[in-house]
Structures are given as structure tokens and as C-alpha cells.
Z-matrix of the N, CA and C atoms (Angstrom, degrees):
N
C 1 1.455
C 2 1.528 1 109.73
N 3 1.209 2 115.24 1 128.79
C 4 1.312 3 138.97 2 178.64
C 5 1.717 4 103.36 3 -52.55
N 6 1.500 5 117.15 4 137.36
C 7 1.639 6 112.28 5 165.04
C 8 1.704 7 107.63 6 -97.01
N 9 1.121 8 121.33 7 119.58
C 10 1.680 9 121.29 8 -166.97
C 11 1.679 10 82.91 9 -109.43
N 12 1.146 11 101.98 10 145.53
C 13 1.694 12 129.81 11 164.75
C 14 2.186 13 92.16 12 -114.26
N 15 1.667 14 72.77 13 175.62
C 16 1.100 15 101.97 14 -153.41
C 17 1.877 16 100.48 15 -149.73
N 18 1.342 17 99.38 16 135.25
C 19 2.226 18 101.35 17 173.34
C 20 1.835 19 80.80 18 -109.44
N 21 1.564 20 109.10 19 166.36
C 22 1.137 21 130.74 20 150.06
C 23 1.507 22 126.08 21 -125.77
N 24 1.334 23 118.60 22 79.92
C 25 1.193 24 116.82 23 -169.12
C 26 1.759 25 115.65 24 -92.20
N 27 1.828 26 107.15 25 144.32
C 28 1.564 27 88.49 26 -156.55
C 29 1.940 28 73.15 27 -175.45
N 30 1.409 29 96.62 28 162.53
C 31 1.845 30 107.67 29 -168.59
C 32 1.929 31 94.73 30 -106.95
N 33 1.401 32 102.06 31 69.95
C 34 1.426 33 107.73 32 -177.56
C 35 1.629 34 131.05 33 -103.56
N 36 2.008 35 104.45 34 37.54
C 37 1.251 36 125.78 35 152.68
C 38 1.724 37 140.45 36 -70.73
N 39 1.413 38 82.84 37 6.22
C 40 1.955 39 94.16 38 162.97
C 41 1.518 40 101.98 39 -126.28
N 42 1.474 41 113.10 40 -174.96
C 43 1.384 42 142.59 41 -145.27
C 44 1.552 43 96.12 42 -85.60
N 45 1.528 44 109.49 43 -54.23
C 46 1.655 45 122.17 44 -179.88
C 47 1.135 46 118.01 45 -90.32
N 48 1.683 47 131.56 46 -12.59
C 49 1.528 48 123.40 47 150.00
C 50 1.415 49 128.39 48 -63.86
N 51 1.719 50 111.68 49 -50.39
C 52 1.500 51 123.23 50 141.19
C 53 1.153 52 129.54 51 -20.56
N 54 1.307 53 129.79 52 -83.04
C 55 1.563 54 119.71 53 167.29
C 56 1.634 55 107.78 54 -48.10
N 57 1.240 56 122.25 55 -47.30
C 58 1.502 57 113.22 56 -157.86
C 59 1.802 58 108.33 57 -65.24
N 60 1.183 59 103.33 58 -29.76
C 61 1.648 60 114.05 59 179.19
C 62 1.987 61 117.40 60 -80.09
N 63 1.172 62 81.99 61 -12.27
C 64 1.935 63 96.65 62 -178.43
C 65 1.460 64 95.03 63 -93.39
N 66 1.626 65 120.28 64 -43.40
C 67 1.537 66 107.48 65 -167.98
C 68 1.699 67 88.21 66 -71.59
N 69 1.231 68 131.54 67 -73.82
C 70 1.101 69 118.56 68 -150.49
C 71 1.471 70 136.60 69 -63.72
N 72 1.736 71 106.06 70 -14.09
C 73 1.100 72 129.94 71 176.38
C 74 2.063 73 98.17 72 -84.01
N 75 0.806 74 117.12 73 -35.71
C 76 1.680 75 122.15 74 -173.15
C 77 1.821 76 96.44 75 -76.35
N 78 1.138 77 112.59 76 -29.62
C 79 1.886 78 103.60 77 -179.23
C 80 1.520 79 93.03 78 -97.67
N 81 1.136 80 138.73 79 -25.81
C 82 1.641 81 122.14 80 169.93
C 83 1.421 82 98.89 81 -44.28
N 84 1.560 83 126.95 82 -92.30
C 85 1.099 84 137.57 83 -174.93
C 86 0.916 85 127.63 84 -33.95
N 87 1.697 86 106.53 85 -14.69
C 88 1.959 87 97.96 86 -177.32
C 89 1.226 88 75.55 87 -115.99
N 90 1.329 89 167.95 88 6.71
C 91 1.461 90 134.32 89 152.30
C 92 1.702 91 113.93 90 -85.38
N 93 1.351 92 111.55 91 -25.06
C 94 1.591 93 115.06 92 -164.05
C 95 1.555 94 115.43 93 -107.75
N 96 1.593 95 108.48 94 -20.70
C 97 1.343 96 106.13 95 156.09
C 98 2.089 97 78.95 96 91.10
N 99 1.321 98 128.54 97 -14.97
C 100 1.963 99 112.36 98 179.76
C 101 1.579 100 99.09 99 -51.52
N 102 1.320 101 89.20 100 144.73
C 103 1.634 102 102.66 101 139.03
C 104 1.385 103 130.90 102 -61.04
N 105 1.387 104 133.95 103 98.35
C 106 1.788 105 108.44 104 -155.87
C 107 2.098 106 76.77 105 -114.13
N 108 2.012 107 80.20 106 144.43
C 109 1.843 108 83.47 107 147.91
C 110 1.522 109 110.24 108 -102.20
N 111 1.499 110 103.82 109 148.51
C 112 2.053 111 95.86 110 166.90
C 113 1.049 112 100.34 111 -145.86
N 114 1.679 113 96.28 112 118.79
C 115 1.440 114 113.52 113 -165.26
C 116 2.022 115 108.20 114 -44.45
N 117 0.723 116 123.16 115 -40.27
C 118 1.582 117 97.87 116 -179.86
C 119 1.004 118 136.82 117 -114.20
N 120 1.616 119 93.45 118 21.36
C 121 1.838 120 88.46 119 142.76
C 122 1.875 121 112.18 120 -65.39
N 123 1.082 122 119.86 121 -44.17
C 124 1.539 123 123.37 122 174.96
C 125 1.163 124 105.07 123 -36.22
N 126 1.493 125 125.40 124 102.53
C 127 1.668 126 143.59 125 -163.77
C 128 1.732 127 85.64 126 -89.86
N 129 1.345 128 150.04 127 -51.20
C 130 0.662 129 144.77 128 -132.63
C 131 1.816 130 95.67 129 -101.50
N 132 1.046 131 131.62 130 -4.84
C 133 1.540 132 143.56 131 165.26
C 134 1.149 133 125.68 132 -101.10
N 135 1.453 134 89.77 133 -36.27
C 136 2.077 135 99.53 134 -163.90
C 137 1.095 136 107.29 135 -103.16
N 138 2.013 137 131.47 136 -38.47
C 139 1.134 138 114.49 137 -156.16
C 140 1.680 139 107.26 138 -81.44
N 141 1.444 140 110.91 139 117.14
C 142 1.380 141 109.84 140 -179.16
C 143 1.595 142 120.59 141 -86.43
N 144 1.890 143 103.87 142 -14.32
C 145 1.181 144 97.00 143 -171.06
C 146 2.041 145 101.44 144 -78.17
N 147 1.285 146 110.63 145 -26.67
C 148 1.312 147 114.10 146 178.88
C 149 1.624 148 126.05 147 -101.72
N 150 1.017 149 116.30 148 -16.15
C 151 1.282 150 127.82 149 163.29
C 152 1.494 151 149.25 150 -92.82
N 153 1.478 152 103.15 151 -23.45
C 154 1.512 153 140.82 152 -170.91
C 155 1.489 154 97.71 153 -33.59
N 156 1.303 155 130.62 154 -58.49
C 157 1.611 156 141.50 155 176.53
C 158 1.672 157 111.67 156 -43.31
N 159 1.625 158 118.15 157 -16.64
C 160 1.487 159 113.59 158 178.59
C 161 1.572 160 120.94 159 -148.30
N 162 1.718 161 89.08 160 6.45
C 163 1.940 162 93.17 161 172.77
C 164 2.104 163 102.99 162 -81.66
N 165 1.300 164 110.76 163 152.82
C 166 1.536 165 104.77 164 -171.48
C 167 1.576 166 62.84 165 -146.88
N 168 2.128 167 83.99 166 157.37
C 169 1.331 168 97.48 167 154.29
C 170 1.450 169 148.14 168 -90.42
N 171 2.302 170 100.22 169 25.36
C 172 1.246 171 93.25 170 140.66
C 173 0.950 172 159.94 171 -108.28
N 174 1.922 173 90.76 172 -0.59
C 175 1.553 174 115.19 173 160.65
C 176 1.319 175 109.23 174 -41.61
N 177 1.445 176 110.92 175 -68.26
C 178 1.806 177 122.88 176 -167.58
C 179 1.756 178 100.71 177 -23.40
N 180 1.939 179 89.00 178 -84.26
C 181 1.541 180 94.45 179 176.52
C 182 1.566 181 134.09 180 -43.91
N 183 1.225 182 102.39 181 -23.46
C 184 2.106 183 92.00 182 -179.25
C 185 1.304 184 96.16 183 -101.53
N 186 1.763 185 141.13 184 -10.29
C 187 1.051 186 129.97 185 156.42
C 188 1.853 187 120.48 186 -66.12
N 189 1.429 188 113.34 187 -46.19
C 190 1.464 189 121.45 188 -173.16
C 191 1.525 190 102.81 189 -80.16
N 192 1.399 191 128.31 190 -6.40
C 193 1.583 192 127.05 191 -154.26
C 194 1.597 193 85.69 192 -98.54
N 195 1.314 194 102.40 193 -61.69
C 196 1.817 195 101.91 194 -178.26
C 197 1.040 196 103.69 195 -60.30
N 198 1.272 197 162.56 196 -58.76
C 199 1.729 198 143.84 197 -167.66
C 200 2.033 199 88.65 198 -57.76
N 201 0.602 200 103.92 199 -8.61
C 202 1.619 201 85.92 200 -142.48
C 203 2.084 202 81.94 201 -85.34
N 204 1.242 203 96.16 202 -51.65
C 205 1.702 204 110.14 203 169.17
C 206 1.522 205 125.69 204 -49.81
N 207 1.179 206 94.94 205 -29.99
C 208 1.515 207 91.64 206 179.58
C 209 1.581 208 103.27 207 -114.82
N 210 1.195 209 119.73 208 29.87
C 211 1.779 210 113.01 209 169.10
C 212 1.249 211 107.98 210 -129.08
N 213 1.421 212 89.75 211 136.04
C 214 1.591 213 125.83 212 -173.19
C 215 1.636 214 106.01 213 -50.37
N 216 1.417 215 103.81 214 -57.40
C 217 1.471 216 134.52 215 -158.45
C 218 1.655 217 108.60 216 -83.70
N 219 1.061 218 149.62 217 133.92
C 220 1.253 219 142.28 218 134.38
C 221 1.304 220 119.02 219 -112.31
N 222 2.105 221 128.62 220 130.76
C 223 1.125 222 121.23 221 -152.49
C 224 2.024 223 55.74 222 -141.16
N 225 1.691 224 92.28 223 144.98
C 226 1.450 225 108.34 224 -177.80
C 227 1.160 226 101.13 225 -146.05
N 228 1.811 227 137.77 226 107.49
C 229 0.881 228 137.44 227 152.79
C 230 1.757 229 117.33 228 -45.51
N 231 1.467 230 121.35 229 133.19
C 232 1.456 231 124.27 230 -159.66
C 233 1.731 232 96.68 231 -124.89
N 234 1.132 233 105.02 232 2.25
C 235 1.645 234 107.18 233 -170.80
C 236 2.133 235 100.70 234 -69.73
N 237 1.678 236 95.99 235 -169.99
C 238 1.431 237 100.91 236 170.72
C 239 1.267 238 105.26 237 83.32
N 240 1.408 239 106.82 238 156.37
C 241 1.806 240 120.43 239 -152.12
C 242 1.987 241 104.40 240 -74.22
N 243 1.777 242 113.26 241 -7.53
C 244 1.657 243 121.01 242 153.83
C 245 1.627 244 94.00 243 -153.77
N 246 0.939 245 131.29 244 173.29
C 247 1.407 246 146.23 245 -166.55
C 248 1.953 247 90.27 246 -77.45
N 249 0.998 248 119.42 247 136.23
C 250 1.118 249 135.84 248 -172.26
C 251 1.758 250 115.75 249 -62.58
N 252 1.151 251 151.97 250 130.00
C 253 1.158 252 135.08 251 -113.03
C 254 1.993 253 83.88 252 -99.73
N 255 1.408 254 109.13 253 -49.47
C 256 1.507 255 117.39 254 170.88
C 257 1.318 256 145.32 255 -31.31
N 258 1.641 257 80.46 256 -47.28
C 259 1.701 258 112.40 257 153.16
C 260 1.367 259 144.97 258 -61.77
N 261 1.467 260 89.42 259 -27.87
C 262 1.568 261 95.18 260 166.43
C 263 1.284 262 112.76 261 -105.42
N 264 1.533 263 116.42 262 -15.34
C 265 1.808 264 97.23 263 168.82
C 266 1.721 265 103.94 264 -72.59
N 267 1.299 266 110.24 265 -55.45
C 268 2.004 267 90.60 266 175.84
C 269 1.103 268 134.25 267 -53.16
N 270 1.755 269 119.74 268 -6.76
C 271 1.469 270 119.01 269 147.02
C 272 1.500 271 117.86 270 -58.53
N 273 1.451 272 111.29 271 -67.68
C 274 0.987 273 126.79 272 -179.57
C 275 1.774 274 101.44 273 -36.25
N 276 1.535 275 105.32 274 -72.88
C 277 1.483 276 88.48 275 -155.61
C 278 1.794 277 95.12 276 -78.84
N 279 1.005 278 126.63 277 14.04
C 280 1.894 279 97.74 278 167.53
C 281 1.837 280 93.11 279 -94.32
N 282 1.197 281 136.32 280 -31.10
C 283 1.445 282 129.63 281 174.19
C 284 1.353 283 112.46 282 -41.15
N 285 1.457 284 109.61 283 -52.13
C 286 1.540 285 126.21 284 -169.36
C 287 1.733 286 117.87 285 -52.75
N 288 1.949 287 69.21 286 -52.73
C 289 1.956 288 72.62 287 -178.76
C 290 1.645 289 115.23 288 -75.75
N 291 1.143 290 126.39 289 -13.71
C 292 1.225 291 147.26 290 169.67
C 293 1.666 292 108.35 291 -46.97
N 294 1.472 293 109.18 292 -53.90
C 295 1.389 294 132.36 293 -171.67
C 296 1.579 295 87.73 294 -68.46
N 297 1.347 296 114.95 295 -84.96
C 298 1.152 297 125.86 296 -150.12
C 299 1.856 298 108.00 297 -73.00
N 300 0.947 299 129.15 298 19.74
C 301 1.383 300 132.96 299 164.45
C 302 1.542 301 96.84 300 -114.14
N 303 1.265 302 134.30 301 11.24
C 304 1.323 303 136.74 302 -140.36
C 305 1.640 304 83.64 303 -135.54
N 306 1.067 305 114.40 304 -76.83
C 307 1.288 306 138.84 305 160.59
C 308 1.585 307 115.65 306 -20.84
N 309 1.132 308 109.75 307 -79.02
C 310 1.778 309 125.27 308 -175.41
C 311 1.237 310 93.75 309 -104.07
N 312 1.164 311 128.26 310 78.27
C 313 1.874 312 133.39 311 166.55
C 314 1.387 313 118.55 312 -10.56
N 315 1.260 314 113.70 313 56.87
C 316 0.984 315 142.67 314 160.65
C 317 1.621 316 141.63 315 -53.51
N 318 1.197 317 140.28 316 46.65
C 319 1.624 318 133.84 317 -163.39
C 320 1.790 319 86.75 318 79.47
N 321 1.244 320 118.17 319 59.67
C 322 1.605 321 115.09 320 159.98
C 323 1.239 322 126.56 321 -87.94
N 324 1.822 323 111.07 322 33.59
C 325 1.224 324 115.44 323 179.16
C 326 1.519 325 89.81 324 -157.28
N 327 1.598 326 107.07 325 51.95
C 328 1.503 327 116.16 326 171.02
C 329 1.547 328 94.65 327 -147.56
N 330 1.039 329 133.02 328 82.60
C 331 1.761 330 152.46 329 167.97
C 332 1.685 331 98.66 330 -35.56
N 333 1.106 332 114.79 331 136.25
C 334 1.768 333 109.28 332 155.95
C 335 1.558 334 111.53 333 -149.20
N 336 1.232 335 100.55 334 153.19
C 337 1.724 336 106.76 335 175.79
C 338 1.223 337 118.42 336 -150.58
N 339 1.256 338 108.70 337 162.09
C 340 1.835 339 111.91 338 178.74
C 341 1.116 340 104.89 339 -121.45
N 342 1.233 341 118.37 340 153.25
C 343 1.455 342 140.14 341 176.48
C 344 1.672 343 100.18 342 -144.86
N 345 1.225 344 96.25 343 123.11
C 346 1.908 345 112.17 344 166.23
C 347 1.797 346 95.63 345 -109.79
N 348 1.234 347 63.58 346 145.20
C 349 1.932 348 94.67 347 168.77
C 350 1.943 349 116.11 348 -114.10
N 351 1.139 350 106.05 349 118.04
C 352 0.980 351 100.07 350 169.12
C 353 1.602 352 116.61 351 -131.36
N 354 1.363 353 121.99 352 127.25
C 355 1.715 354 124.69 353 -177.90
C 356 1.630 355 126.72 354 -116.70
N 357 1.869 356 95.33 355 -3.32
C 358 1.484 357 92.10 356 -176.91
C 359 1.669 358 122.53 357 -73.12
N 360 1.188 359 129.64 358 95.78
C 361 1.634 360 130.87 359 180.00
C 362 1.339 361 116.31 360 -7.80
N 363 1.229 362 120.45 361 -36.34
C 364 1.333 363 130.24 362 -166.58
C 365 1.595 364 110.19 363 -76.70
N 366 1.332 365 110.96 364 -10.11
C 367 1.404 366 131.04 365 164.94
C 368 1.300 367 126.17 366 -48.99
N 369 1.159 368 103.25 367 -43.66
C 370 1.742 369 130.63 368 -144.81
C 371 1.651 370 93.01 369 -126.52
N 372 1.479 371 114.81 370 24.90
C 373 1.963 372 110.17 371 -169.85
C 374 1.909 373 78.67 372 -119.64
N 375 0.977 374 94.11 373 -169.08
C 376 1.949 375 120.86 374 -164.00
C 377 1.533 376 96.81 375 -135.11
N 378 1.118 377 96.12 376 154.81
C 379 1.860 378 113.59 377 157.84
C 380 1.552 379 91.25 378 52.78
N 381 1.550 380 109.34 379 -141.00
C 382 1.620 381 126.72 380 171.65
C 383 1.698 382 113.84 381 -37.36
N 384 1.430 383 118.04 382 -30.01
C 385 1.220 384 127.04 383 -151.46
C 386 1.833 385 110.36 384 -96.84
N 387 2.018 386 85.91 385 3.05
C 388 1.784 387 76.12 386 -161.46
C 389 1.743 388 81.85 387 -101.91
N 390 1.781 389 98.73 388 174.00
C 391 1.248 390 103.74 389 -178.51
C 392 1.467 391 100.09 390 -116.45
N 393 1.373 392 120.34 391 134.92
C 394 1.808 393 118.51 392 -157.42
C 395 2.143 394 79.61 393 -96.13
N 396 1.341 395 99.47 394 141.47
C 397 1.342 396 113.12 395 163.24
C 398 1.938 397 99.15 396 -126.30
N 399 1.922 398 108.44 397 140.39
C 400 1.184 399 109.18 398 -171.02
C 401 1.522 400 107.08 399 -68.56
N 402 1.634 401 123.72 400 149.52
C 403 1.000 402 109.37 401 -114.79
C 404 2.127 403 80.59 402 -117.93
N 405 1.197 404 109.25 403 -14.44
C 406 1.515 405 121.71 404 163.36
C 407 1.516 406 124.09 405 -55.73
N 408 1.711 407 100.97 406 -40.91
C 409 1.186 408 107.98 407 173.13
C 410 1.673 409 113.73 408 -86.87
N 411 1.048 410 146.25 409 -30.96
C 412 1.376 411 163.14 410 118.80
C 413 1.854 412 101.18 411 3.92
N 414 1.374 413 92.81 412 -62.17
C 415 1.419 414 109.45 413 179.26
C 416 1.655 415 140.75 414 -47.83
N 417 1.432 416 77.54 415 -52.38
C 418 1.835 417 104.53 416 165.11
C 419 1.516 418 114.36 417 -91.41
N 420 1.086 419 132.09 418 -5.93
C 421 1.610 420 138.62 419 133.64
C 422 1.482 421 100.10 420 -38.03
N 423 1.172 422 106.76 421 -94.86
C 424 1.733 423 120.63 422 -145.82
C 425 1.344 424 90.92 423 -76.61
N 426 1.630 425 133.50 424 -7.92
C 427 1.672 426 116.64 425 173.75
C 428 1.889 427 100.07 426 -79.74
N 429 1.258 428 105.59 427 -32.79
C 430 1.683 429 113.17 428 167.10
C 431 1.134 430 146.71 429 -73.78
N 432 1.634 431 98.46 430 -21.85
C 433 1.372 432 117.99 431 -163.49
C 434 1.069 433 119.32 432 -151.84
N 435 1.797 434 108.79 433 -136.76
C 436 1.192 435 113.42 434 174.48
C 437 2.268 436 103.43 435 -138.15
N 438 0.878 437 109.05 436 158.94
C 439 1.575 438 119.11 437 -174.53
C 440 1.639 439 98.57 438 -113.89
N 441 1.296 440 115.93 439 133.72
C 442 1.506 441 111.81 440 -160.20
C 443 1.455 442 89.02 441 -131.54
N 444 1.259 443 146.37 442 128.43
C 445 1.196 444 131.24 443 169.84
C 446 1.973 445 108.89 444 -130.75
N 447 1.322 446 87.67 445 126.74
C 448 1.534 447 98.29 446 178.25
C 449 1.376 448 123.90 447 -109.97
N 450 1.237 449 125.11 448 -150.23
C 451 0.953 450 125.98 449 -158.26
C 452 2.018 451 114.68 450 -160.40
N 453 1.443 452 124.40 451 136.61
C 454 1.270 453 118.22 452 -154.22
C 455 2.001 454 86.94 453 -78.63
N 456 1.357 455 94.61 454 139.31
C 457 1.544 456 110.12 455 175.55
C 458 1.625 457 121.07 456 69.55
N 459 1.342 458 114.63 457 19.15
C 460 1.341 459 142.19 458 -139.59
C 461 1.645 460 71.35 459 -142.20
N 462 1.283 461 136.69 460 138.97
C 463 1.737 462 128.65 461 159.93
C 464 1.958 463 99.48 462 -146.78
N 465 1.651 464 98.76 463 18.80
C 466 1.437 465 92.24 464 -173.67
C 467 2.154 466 96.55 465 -90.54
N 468 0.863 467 109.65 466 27.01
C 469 1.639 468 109.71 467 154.92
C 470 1.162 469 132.92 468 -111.80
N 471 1.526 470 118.24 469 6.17
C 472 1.360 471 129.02 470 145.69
C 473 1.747 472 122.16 471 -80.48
N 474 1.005 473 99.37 472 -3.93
C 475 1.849 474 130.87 473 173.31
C 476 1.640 475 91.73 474 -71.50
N 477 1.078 476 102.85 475 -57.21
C 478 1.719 477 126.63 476 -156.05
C 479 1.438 478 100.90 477 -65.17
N 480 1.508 479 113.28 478 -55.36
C 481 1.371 480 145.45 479 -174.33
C 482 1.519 481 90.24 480 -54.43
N 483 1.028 482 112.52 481 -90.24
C 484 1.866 483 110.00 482 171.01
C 485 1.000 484 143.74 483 -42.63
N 486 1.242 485 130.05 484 -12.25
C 487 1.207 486 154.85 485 147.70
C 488 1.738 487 109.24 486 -56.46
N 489 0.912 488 85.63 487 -62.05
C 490 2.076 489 91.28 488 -170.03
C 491 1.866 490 83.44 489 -75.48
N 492 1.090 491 149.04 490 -29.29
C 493 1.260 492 127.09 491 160.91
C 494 1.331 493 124.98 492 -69.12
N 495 1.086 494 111.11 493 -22.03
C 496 1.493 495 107.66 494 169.16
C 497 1.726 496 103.67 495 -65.46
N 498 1.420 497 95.34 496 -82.23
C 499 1.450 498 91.00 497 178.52
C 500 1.175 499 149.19 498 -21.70
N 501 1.762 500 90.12 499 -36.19
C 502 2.068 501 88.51 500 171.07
C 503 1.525 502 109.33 501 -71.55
N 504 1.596 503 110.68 502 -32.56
C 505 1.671 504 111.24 503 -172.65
C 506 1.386 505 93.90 504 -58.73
N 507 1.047 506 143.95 505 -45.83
C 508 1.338 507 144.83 506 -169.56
C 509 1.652 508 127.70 507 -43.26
N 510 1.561 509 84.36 508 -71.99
C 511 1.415 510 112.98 509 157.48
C 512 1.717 511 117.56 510 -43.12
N 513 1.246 512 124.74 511 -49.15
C 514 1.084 513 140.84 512 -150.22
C 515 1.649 514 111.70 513 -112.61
């Protein structure tokens, strides 16, 4: 049996993205057994209240670029008033490399997929009521993966989330 990793990418610089990315990232791992990275546990990138004097943004990138390269899995929080700017380059670039190892037979015995999460209500509204997500990044989700959309107080799409992780281990 194959060991699959896993990134958790998600806009978890406030109080309620933080917890919300620890609960859901902490029941992945204890139901699926991945290796997940999440970016802030990495004290040495993230913690700004103690580190701020020696994190750069090329630490960030050659720290978040390598997890990001070597995981199987991509789970992308899609919530927030536009998709978080971080978030969509590690879509972008795990799609890419996806293609292009795909492309030039490349690690063709290294599987990858994306899964977005999305929970804001305004998702799931019509007309005035809907919430527009850009539609490239949306795109390279569901050309990779799967698009999971939940719902606030609703937590049966981390059900969903695990499920389509099982399955790829399966598959794969």
C-alpha cells in the first residue's frame, strides 16, 4: 500500500479560519490515516507573532512549494469574500504539475487530486443571492478533482471530503 500525503490549503490568518482549518484538517487525518501538511502549523513560516523578524516571502514559497510537490492530495478551502489569493496559486500550481507530469511521463506512479471545499451559503443562493467563485479556479478543481460544497452548521461535507479521499487511495 502506497503512503499518500496530502497539502491543506485554506486563508487561516484569523481566529475562526484557524480553528476551522485545524478541526477539519485534524478529522481528515484521523479518519484516512494521509500524511497532511497545514501550512500553519509550520511555526517557522506562519508564526508571525514570534517569528515575523525572519519569515520572507521566500521562505513561505520554498517552504509551501515543496509540501505542495510532493502531495498526492490537495484539499483547498474556496470560502471568503474571493478565493484567497494563496489558494488559488496552490490550485493552480498542483493542477499544472498534474498536467505536466501527465504530459511528459513524469512521476506516473505519483496520483494527485484536488478537492475544494466550499461552505459559504451564499454559494448555494440564485440571482443576487448567489456567490460568484472565479470560474478557472473552480475549473481546475473539478478538472482534478472533486468540488464539495457544504453548508454552515451542516459538517456532513467533511464526510464527503473523506470519502473522495478514500476513494482515490483506493483507486490509486
Amino acid at each position: 500500500m502506497k503512503n499518500f500525503t496530502g497539502y491543506f490549503a485554506s486563508h487561516f490568518f484569523n481566529a475562526g479560519m484557524f480553528e476551522w482549518t485545524e478541526k477539519v484538517a485534524s478529522r481528515i487525518e484521523s479518519e484516512t490515516n494521509i500524511k497532511l501538511y497545514v501550512p500553519q502549523r509550520n511555526s517557522d513560516i506562519n508564526d508571525k507573532k514570534n517569528n515575523d523578524d525572519i519569515i520572507t516571502d521566500i521562505s513561505i514559497s520554498k517552504a509551501d512549494t515543496a509540501e505542495l510537490k510532493k502531495s498526492n492530495i490537495l484539499i483547498a478551502c474556496l470560502d471568503g469574500l474571493s478565493i484567497d489569493d494563496g489558494v488559488a496559486a496552490e490550485i493552480m500550481a498542483h493542477g499544472v504539475m498534474a498536467e505536466i507530469e501527465e504530459e511528459y511521463n513524469i512521476n506516473s506512479n505519483f496520483p494527485r487530486m484536488i478537492i475544494g471545499i466550499i461552505t459559504d451559503m451564499r454559494y448555494q443562493g440564485t440571482g443576487e443571492n448567489h456567490l460568484y467563485r472565479n470560474q478557472m479556479i473552480i475549473g481546475k478543481v473539478k478538472e482534478h478533482g472533486h468540488l464539495v460544497v457544504g453548508y454552515p452548521g451542516d459538517d456532513t461535507y467533511i464526510d464527503e471530503v473523506i470519502s473522495h479521499i478514500k476513494n482515490f487511495i483506493k483507486e490509486n
